[in-house]
C-alpha positions in Angstrom: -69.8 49.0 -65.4 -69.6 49.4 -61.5 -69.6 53.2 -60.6 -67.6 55.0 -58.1 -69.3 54.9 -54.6 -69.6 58.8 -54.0 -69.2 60.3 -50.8 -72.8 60.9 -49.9 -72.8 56.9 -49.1 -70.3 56.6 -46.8 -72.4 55.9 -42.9 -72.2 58.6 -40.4 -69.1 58.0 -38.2 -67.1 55.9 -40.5 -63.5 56.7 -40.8 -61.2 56.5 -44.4 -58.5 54.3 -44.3 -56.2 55.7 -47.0 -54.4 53.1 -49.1 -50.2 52.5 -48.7 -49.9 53.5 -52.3 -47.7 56.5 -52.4 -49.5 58.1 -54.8 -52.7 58.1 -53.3 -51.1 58.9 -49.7 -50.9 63.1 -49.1 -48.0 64.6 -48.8 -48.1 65.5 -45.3 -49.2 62.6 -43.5 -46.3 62.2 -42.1 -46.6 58.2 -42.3 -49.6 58.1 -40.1 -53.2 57.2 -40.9 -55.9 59.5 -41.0 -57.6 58.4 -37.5 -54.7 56.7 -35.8 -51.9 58.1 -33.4 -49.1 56.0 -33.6 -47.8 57.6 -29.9 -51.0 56.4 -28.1 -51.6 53.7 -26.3 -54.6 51.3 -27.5 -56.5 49.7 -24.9 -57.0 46.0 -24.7 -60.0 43.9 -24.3 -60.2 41.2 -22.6 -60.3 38.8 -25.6 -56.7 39.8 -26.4 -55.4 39.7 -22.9 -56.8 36.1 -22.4 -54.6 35.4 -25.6 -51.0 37.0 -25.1 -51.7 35.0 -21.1 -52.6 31.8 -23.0 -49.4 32.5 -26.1 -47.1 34.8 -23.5 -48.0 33.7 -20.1 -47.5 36.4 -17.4 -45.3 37.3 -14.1 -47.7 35.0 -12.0 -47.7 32.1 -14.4 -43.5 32.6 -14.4 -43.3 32.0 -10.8 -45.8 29.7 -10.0 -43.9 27.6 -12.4 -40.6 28.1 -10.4 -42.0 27.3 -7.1 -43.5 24.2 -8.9 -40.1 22.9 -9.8 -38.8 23.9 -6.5 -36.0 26.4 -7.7 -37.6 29.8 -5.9 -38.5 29.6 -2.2 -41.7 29.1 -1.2 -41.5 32.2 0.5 -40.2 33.9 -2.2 -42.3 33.2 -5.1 -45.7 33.2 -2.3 -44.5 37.5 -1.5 -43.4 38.0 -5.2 -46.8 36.6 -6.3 -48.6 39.0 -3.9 -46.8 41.9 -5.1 -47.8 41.3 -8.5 -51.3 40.8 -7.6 -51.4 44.4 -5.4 -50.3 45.9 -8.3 -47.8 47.5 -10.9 -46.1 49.3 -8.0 -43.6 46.0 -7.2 -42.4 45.5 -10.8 -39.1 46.5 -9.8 -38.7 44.5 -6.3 -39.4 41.7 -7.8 -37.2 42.0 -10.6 -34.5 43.0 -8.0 -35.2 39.7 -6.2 -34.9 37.6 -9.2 -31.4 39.1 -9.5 -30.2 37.4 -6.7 -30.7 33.9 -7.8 -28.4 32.6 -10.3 -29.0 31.8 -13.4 -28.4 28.0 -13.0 -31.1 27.8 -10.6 -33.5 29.4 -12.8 -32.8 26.7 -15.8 -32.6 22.9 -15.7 -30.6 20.9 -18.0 -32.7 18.2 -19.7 -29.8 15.3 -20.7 -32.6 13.1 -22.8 -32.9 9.2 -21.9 -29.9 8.4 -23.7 -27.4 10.1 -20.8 -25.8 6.2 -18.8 -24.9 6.5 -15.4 -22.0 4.2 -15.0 -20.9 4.5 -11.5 -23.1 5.9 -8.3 -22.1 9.5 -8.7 -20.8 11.2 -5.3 -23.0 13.3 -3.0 -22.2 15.6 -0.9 -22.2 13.7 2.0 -19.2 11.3 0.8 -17.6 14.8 0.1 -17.8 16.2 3.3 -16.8 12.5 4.9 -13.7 12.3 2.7 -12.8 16.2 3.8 -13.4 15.2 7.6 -11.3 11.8 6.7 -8.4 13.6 5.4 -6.5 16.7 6.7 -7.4 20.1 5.0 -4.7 20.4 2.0 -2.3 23.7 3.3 -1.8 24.7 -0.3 -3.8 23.9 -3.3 -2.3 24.6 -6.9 -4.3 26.7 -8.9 -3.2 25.4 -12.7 -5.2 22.4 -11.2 -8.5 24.1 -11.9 -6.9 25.8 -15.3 -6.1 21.9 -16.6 -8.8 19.8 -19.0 -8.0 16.2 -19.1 -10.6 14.5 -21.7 -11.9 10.6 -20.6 -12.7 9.8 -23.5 -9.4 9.7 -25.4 -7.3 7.6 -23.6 -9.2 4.5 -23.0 -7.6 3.9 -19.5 -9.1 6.5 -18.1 -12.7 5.7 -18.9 -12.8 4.1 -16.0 -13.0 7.1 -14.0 -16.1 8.7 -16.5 -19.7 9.2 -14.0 -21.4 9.0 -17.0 -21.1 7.7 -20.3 -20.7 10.6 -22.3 -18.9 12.5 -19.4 -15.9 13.6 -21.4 -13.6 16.6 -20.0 -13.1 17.6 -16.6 -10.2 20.0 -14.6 -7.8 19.0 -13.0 -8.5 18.4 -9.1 -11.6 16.8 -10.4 -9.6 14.6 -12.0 -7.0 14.0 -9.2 -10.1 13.3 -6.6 -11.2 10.5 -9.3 -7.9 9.1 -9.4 -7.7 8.7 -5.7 -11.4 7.6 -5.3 -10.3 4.7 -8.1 -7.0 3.9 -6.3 -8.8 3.3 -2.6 -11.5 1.3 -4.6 -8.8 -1.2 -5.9 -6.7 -0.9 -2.4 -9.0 -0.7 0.6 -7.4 1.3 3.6 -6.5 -1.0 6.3 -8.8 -1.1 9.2 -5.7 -0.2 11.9 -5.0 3.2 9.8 -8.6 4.3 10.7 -7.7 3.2 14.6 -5.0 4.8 14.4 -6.3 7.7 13.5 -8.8 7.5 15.6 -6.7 7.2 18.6 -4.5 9.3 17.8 -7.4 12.3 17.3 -8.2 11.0 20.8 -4.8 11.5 22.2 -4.5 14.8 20.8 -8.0 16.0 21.8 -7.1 15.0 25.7 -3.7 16.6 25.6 -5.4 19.7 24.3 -7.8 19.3 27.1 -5.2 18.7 29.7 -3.3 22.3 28.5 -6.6 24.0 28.6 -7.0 23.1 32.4 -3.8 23.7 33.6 -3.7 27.4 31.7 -6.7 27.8 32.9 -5.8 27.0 36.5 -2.5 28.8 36.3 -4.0 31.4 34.1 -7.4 32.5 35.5 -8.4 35.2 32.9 -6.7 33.4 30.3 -9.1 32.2 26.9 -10.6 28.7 27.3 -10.1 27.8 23.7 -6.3 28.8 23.5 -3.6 25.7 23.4 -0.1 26.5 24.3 3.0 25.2 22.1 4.3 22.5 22.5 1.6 20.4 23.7 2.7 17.4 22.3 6.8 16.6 22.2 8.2 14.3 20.2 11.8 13.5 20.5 13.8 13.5 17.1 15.2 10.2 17.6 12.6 8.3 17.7 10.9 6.9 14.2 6.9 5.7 14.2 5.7 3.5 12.0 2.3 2.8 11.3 1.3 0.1 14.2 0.2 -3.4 13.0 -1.1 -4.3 16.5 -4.9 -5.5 15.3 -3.3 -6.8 12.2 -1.4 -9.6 14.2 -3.8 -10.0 17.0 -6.7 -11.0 14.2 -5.2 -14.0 12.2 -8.7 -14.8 10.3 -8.0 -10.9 8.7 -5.0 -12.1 7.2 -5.3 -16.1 6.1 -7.3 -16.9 3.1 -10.2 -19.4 3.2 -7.3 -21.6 1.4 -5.3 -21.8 4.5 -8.0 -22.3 6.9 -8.2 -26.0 5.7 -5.8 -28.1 7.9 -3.9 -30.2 5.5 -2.4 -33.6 6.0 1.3 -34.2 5.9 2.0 -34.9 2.2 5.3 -35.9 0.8 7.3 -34.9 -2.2 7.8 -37.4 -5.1 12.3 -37.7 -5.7 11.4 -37.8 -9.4 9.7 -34.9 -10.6 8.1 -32.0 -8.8 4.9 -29.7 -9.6 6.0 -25.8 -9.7 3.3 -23.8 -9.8 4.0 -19.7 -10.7 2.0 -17.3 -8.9 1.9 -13.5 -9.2 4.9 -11.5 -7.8 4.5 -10.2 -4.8 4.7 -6.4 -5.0 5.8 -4.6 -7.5 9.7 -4.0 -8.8 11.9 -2.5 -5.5 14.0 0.0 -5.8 17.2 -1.9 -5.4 18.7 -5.4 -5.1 16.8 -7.8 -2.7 19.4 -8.8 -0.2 16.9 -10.5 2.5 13.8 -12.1 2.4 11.8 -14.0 4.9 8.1 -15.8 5.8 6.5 -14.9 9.1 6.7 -17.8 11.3 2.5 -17.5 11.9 1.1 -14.8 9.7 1.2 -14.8 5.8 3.4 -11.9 5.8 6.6 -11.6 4.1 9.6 -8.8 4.4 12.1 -7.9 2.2 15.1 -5.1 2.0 17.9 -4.4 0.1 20.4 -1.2 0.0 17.3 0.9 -0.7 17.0 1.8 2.8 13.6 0.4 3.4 11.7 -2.7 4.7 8.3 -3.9 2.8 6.0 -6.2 4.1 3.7 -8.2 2.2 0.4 -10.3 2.3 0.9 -13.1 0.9 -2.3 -14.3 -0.4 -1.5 -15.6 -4.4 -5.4 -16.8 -5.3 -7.2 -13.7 -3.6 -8.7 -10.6 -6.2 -6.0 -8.4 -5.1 -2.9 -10.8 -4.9 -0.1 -10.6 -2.7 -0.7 -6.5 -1.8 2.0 -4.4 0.0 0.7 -3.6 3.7 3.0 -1.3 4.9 7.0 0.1 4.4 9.3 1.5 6.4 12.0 3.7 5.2 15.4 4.0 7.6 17.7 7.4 6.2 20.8 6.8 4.9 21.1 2.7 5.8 21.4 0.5 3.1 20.1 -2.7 4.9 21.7 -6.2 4.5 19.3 -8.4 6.7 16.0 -8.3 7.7 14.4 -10.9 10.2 11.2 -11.3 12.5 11.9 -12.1 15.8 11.4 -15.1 17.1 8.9 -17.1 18.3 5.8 -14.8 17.3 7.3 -12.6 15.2 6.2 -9.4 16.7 9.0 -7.5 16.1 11.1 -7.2 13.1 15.0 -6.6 13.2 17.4 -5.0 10.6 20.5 -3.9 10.1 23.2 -2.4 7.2 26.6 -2.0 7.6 26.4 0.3 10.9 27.7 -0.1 14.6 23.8 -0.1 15.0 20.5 -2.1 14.4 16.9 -1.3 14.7 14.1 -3.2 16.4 10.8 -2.4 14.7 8.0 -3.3 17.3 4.4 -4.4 15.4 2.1 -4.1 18.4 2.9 -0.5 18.9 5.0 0.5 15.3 7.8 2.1 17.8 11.2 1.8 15.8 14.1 1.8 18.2 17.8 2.3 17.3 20.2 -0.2 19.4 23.7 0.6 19.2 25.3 0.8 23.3 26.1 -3.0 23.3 27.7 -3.9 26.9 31.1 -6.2 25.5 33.8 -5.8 23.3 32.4 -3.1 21.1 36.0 -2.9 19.3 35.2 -6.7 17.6 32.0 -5.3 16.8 32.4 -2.6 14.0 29.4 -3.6 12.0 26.0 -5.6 12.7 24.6 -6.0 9.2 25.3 -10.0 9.2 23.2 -11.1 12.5 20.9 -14.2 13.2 18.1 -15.2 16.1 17.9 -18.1 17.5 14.7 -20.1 17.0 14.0 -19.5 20.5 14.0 -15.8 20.3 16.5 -15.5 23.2 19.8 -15.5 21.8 21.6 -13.1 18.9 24.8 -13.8 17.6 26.5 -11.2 15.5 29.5 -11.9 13.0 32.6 -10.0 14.5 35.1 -8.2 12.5 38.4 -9.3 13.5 39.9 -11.3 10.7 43.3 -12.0 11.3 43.9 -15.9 11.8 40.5 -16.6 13.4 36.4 -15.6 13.7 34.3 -14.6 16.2 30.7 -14.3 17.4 29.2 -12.2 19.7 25.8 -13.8 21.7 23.5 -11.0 23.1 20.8 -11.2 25.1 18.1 -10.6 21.7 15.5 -9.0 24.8 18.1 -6.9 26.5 20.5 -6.9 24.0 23.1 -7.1 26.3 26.2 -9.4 25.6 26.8 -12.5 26.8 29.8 -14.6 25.1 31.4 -15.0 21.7 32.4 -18.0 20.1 35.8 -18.2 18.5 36.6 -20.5 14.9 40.2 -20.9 14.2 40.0 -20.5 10.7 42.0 -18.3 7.7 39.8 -15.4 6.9 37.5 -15.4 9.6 33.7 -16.6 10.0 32.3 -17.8 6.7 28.8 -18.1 8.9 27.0 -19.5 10.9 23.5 -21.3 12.1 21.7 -21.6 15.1 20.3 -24.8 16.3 17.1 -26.1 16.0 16.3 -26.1 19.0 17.9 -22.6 19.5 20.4 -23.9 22.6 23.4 -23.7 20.4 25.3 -22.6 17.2 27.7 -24.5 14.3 30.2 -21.9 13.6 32.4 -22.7 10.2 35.2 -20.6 8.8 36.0 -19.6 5.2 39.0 -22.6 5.3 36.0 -24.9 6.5 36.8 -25.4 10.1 33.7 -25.4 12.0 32.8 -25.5 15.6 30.0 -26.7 17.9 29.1 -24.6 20.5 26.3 -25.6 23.5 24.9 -22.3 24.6 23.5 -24.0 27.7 27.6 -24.7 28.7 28.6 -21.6 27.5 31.3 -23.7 25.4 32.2 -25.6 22.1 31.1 -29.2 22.5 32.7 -30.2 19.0 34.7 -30.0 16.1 35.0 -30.6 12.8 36.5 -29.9 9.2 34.0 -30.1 5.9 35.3 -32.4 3.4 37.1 -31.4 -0.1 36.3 -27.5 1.5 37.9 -24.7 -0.7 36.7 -21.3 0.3 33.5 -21.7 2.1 30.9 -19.1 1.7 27.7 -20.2 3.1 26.1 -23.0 5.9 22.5 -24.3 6.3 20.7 -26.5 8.9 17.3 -28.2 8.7 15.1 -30.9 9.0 13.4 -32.4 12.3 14.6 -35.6 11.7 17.2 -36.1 14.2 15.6 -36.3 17.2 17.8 -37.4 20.3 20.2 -38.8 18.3 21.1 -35.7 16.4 22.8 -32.6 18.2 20.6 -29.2 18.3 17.8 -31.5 16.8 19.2 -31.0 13.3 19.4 -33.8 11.0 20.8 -32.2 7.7 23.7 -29.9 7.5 24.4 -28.4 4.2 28.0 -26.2 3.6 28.6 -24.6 0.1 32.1 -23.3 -1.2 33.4 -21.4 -3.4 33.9 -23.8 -6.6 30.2 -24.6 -6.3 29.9 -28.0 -4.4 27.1 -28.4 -1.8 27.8 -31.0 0.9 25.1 -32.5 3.1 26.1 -34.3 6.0 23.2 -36.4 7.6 24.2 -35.7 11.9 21.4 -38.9 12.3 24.8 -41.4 11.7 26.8 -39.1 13.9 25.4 -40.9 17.1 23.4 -39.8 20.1 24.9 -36.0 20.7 28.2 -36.7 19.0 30.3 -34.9 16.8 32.9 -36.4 14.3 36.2 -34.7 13.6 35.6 -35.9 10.1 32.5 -36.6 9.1 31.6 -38.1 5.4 29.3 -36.4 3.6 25.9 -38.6 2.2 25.7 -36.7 -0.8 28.6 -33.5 -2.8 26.4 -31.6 -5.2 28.1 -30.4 -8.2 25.8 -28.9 -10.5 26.4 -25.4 -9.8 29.3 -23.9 -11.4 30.0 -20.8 -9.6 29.9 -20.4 -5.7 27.3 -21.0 -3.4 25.7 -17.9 -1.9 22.1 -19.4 -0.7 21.0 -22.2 1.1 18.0 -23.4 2.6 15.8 -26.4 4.0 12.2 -26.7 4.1 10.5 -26.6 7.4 9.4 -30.3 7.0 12.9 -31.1 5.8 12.3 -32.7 2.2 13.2 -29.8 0.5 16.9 -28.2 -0.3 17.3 -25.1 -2.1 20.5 -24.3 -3.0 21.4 -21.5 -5.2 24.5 -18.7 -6.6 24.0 -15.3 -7.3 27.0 -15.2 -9.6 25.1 -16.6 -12.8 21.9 -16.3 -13.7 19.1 -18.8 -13.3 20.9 -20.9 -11.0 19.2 -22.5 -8.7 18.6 -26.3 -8.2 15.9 -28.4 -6.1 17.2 -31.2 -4.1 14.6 -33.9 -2.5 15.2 -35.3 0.8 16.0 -38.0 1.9 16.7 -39.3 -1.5 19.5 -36.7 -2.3 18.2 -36.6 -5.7 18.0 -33.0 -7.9 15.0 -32.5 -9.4 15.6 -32.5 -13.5 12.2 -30.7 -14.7 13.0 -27.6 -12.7 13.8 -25.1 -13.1 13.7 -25.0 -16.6 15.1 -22.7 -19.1 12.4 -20.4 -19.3 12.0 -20.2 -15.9 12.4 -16.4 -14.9 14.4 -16.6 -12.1 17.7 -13.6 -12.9 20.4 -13.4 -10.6 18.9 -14.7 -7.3 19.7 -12.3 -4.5 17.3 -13.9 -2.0 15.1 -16.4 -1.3 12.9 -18.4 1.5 10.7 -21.3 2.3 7.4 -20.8 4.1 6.7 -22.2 6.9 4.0 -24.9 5.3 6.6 -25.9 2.8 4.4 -24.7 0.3 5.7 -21.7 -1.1 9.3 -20.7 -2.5 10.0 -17.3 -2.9 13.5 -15.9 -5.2 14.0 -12.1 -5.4 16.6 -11.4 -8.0 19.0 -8.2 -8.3 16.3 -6.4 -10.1 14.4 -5.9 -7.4 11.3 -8.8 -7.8 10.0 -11.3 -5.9 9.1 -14.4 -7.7 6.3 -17.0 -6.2 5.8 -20.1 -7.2 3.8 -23.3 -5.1 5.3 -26.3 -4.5 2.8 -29.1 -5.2 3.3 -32.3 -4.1 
């Protein structure tokens, strides 16, 4: 049996450690043991400071680290490093300097591999190039920044996601996405960028110009005040966007489709291939009311009572088909026709029912409103039914005065000043009208089918003649380049609809050299058209007739020339074509466009 150490073996020096049992602990030892303070401070040795560095790290270690990953400044963590190493006294300016950096520049955010960047994500630098690019917003909502619009739930926005698990962001990130997505799909133009340029320019040598002449004027004055009114612009006048490098560059504009000369082909009298492209543009506003090709450019423009003029690229097998280059809105003008003028197109012309038109100039995008004509301004009460001559000299505006006979009023289309007006004896007044080919004259016919020749060369009508069978004429049409000498104005076809929905064509190559017949025979009546006539047109080659009625819909019929024959496998029944408000031939012959009273523009190609 082991005895009980007594306490005569215990070593000099050694110290009893009592036991935690209750009972064997005093009653006054206050929970301390016998030996220990539990206040004082033990020293350490350097075994167990090399091991809370190695487990802990220190203040050194924590810096060095952070100037390692390039979050502290050199000069930062270098001072804060030698005022730990001085001594104790900088504890507290160096935990005042770490205040100052926030806190997400003293963490990183490790993503993991499996974070997919989908698009190159925006720097700063595109930032500050779309904030020089566009004018600083005046007033910026702030529910934007209060809004959370999640890309992952509605599929069509993933689109605009950085990165693949990018889910919610606020609002004006979300509006700066959609607009980044938007120029991605439209490109700006290059002449909005020159415009803006110049105008920058402009502006920055006006505010040069007031600068000097304060300063002359005003000796103590500051350098870098403007005065008001440094730039005037007179309320009149309307700006549009200027197309000047858009028409002076034709290979910006023409597809590598069109750049291939093509032979003269001719159209089968049998059948004909219609091809359907995409609409051009979206749904208008309003009814379609004109519609025309660009005599050079593959540009089309269309208007209706919506008050505004679009202009299209027509370009059906690019990407981005048949985009909308530009729009101009007129207040308060519902317009009824909208041309280019003559020869080159450069400007465009359009009117409503107003004792005005406007002349919208592409080179420079100056709108001017023409309304002082020099003649008989009381005839003239409204110019929204007005025509150019293919020369681009002559205008000819449909008069008012009804009573017993018609009128037209010639201007000068440069000047716009007046220079004669044709007279129709006819019930109702002018039905319409069509200059010559050759642009020296004009066929005038009345709503009781009287019609007149008249030579603008003479100044006087050359001709007369009644259409056959007419009963309430609405609508005339001239084309094809047939004639030659032997035709007058150059025309060889002449196409009159009425009312009950019978196209005539007259053929002016049997007339005789520059003749007119007091009754001519037409070659060919049309009667497959029910209601009456309210378009007609001829393809620039001249072996095409459209003829159509906006008074039912779908009807429309193709017509091959010479043959006089209508074309049976278009259009068919499915064939979306509405109530046709509009339509027009390109200059090729190769495209038919139909706007409808919805407000579309249907395409399709003519193959031959």
């Amino acid at each position: 049996m082991a005895r009980r150490p007594r306490e005569s073996d215990r070593p000099k020096g050694a110290t009893t450690i009592q036991p935690k049992d209750p009972d064997l602990m005093s009653e006054d030892s206050s929970g301390a043991f016998d030996g220990f303070d539990s206040d004082e401070d033990q020293d350490k040795n350097s075994i167990e400071l090399e091991l809370e560095k190695a487990v802990f790290g220190d203040d050194f270690g924590f810096h060095e680290r952070l100037q390692h990953h390039g979050i502290v400044k050199d000069g930062l963590a270098g001072s804060t490093a030698h005022r730990i190493a001085v001594g104790d006294s900088t504890k507290g300016d160096t935990q005042d300097d770490l205040r100052d950096i926030a806190d997400a520049d003293l963490f990183v955010l490790d993503s993991g591999p499996s974070v997919k960047l989908l698009v190159q994500a925006p720097s700063d630098a595109d930032d500050a190039d779309d904030s020089a690019v566009e004018p600083e917003a005046v007033w910026h909502d702030s529910d934007d920044d209060r809004i959370v619009v999640s890309l992952q739930a509605n599929p069509r926005l993933r689109k605009l996601r950085i990165y693949e698990d990018e889910d919610l962001v606020n609002g004006r990130q979300y509006t700066k996405r959609l607009r980044r997505q938007f120029e991605l799909l439209n490109p700006v133009p290059l002449w909005v960028g020159q415009s803006r340029a110049k105008r920058k320019t402009d502006n920055d040598l006006d505010h040069n110009n007031n600068n000097n002449n304060n300063n002359t004027a005003f000796p103590d004055s500051d350098p870098d005040s403007s005065s008001e009114g440094a730039m005037s612009v007179d309320s009149d006048q309307l700006l549009a966007p200027p197309l000047a490098k858009l028409l002076q560059q034709p290979g910006a504009l023409l597809s590598s489709e069109t750049d291939t000369p093509r032979g003269k082909r001719k159209l089968r009298p049998e059948v004909i291939d219609m091809q359907r492209t995409k609409d051009v543009g979206v749904a208008q506003p309003s009814a379609i009311t004109s519609l025309q090709f660009h005599t050079v450019q593959p540009l089309l423009i269309s208007s209706g009572p919506a008050s505004t003029v679009f202009m299209h690229h027509v370009a059906p097998q690019s990407p981005n088909p048949n985009p909308l280059l530009t729009s101009l809105h007129i207040h308060s003008t519902p317009l009824f026709t909208t041309v280019f003028q003559p020869p080159d197109g450069s400007k465009i012309l359009f009117a409503g029912r107003r004792r005005y038109f406007h002349s919208w100039d592409l080179s420079t995008g100056r709108v001017d409103k023409i309304s002082c004509l020099c003649g008989p301004r009381s005839e003239q009460k409204s110019m929204e039914r007005f025509k150019i001559s293919p020369c681009g000299r002559w205008m000819g505006l449909v008069g008012s005065r009804r009573k017993g006979a018609g009128l037209i009023n010639v201007l000068d289309a440069r000047t716009s000043q007046w220079i004669a007006e044709v007279h129709v004896e006819s019930n109702g007044g002018v039905a319409d009208f069509e200059w010559w080919g050759d642009g020296e004259g004009m066929t005038v016919i009345g709503k009781g089918g009287e019609a007149v020749e008249w030579d603008g060369r003479q100044r006087k009508v050359v001709g007369r003649w009644v259409d056959e069978g007419a009963v309430g004429t609405t609508v005339l049409a001239m084309g094809g380049r047939g004639g030659g000498a032997k035709a007058i104005g150059g025309d060889r076809w002449v196409a009159v609809g009425s009312t009950s929905g019978v196209v005539n064509v007259y053929d002016r190559k049997t007339w005789g050299t520059g003749k007119v017949l007091s009754g001519p025979k037409p070659c060919r009546a049309f009667d497959q058209l029910t209601t009456p006539i309210s378009h007609l047109a001829f393809s620039p080659d001249g072996q095409l007739m459209v003829m159509a009625s906006r008074w039912k819909r779908d009807a429309l019929r193709l017509v091959h020339l010479p043959s006089c024959t209508v074309y049976k496998n278009w259009p068919t029944s499915p064939t979306p074509l509405g109530q046709i408000t509009a339509l027009a031939i390109n200059p090729k012959s190769d495209l038919l466009a139909v706007a409808n009273e919805q407000g579309k523009i249907r395409l399709w190609e003519i193959r031959a």
